[in-house]
N, C-alpha and C positions, 0 to 999 in steps of 0.2 A: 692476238689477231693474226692470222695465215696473211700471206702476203698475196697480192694479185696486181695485177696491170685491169686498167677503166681503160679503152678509148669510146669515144662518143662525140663524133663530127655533128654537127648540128648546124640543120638549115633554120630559118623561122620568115615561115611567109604570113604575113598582118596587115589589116586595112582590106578595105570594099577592094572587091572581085580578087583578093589576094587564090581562091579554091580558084582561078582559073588557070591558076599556072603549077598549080598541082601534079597536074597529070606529065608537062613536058621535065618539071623537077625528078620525076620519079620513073621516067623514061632518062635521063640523063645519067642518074645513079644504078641504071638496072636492076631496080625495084621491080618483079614481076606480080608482088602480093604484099598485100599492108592488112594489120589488125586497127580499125577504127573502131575509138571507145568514145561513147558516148554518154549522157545522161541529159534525164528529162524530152527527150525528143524532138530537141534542135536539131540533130543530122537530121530527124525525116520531113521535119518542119523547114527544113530549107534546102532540100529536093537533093544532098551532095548522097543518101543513102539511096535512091534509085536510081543511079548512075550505072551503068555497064561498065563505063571505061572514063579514065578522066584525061585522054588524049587527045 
């Protein structure tokens, strides 16, 4: 096995309206763009994939 270095700082937000503080998390980290995965159509079934902006 090659050798390598892992980092991976890890937030984890959980629990009701935990997606409302999404957006200040991810302005704090200077996030300007995220890949959201999804399945079965929960993002669009709970409106976080018509969002513009989550600030």
């Amino acid at each position: 096995m090659d050798s390598f270095s892992f980092y991976n700082p890890t937030r984890i937000l959980f629990g009701a309206g935990a997606i409302r503080h999404l957006g200040q998390e991810m302005n704090n980290a200077g996030v300007k763009k995220c890949l959201l995965v999804a399945g079965g159509g929960s993002i669009k079934t709970n409106g976080i994939y018509e969002l513009q902006t989550l600030t």
